[in-house]
Each structure stands twice: as C-alpha cells, then as structure tokens.
C-alpha distance (Angstrom), angle and dihedral (degrees) to the residues before:
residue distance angle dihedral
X1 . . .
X2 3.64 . .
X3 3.73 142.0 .
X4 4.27 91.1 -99.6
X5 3.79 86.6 36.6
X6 3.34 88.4 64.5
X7 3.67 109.4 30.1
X8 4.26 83.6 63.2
X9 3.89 92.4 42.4
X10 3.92 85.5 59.8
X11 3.54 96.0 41.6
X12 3.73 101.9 46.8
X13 3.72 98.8 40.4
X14 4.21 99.9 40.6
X15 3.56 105.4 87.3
X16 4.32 89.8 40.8
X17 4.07 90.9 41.7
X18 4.02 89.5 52.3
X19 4.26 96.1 61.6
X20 3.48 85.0 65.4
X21 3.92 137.3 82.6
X22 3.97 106.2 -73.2
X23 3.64 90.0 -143.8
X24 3.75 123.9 97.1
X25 3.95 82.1 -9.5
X26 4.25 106.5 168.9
X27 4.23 90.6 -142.2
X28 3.79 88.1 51.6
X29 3.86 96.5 47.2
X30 4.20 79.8 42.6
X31 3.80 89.5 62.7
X32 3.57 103.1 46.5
X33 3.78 101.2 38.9
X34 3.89 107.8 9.9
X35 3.68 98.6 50.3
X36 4.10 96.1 23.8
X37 4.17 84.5 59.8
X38 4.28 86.6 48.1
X39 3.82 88.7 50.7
X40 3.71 90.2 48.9
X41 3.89 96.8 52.2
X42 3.56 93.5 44.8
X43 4.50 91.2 49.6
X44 3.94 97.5 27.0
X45 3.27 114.4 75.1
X46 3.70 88.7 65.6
X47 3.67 101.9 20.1
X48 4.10 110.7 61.0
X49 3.63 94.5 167.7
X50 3.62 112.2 60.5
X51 3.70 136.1 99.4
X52 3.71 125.7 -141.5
X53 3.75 114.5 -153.8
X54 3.79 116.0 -172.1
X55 4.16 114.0 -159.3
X56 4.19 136.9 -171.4
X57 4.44 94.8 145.6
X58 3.39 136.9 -83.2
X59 3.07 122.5 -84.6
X60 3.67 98.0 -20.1
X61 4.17 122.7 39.3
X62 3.68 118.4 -82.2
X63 4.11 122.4 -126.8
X64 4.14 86.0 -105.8
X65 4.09 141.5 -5.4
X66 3.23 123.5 -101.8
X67 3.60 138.1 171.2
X68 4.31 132.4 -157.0
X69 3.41 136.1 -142.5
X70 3.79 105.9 -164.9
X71 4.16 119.9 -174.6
X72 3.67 98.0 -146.7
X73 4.00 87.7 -150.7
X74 3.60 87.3 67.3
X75 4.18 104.3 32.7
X76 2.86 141.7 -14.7
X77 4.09 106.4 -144.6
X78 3.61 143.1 18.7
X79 3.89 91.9 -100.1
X80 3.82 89.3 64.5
X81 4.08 134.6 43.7
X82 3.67 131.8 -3.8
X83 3.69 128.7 -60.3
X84 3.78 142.3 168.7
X85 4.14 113.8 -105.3
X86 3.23 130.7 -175.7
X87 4.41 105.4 -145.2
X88 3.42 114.2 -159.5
X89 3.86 112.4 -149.2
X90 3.87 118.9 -114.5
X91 3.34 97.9 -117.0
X92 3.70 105.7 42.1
X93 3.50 93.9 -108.1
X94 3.91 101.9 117.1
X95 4.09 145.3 -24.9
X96 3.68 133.5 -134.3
X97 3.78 133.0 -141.7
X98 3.93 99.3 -138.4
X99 3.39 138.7 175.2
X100 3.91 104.3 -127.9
X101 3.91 124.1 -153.4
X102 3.74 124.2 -160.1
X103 3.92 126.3 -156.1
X104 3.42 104.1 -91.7
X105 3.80 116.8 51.0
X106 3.87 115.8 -167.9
C-alpha cells in the first residue's frame, strides 16, 4: 500500500472503526504496523536512524490517529524533542503533517 492509500484508508474508516471493540481491531493494527512499515519505506532508504511509532490509545481509542517519526540522534520519545506527526482529524475529515514538540527540549 502506499502513502495516499493509506492516508484515505485512515480517514474514511476512523470514525466507523472506533464504535467497535478496541481490541484486536484491524484499523488499529493498520496504524501501527500497516502504515508505520509505508512510512518506513518511503524515509528508510536514506534515513537508518529513525523510529516510526504508530498510535490509536491504549487500551481504549484515542480522540484521533496519529503516527511519529522520531530521529533517535535528536530524541528519543514524544515527551522530549521535535518530531514530524502526522494528526489525523477527529472526525475523519482531514490529517496534518506537523512538527510535534514534547516538554522537554534539549
């Protein structure tokens, strides 16, 4: 699948996917493998040191997807640094490429 493949299969299926059980869902094993694995063939091949992090909750669904791409040169989670994110909008209707910023800047 490809990057737009996936971007829509998000979008259109979200707000359906999240009125059902959260556990051993197939669009939240999508968005941290499926489309974590697409990110990392597109940035890869020239980028060895990043890691992709895919996210819907734990344990219960979160308010919107998202998914991380953390240079582990730089930080090494979410709560620390800078890092590109896509944000999925809550109700399906969009996502943004962001630059995320965690609490603690080094």
């Amino acid at each position: 699948m490809n990057l737009r493949d996936s971007l829509y299969k998000i979008l259109s299926e979200w707000l359906q996917e999240t009125q059902k059980p959260f556990k051993d869902n197939q669009l939240a094993s999508f968005v941290r493998h499926d489309f974590a694995q697409v990110i990392e063939n597109i940035i890869s091949p020239n980028f060895q040191h990043f890691k992709i992090k895919g996210g819907v909750g734990a344990g219960n669904w979160a308010n919107i997807p998202w998914l991380s791409i953390i240079d582990e040169r730089i930080t090494s989670s979410t709560q620390d640094g800078i890092y590109p994110v896509f944000l999925f909008r809550a109700d399906g209707s969009g996502v943004y490429l962001s630059l995320g910023q965690g609490g603690n800047i080094p």
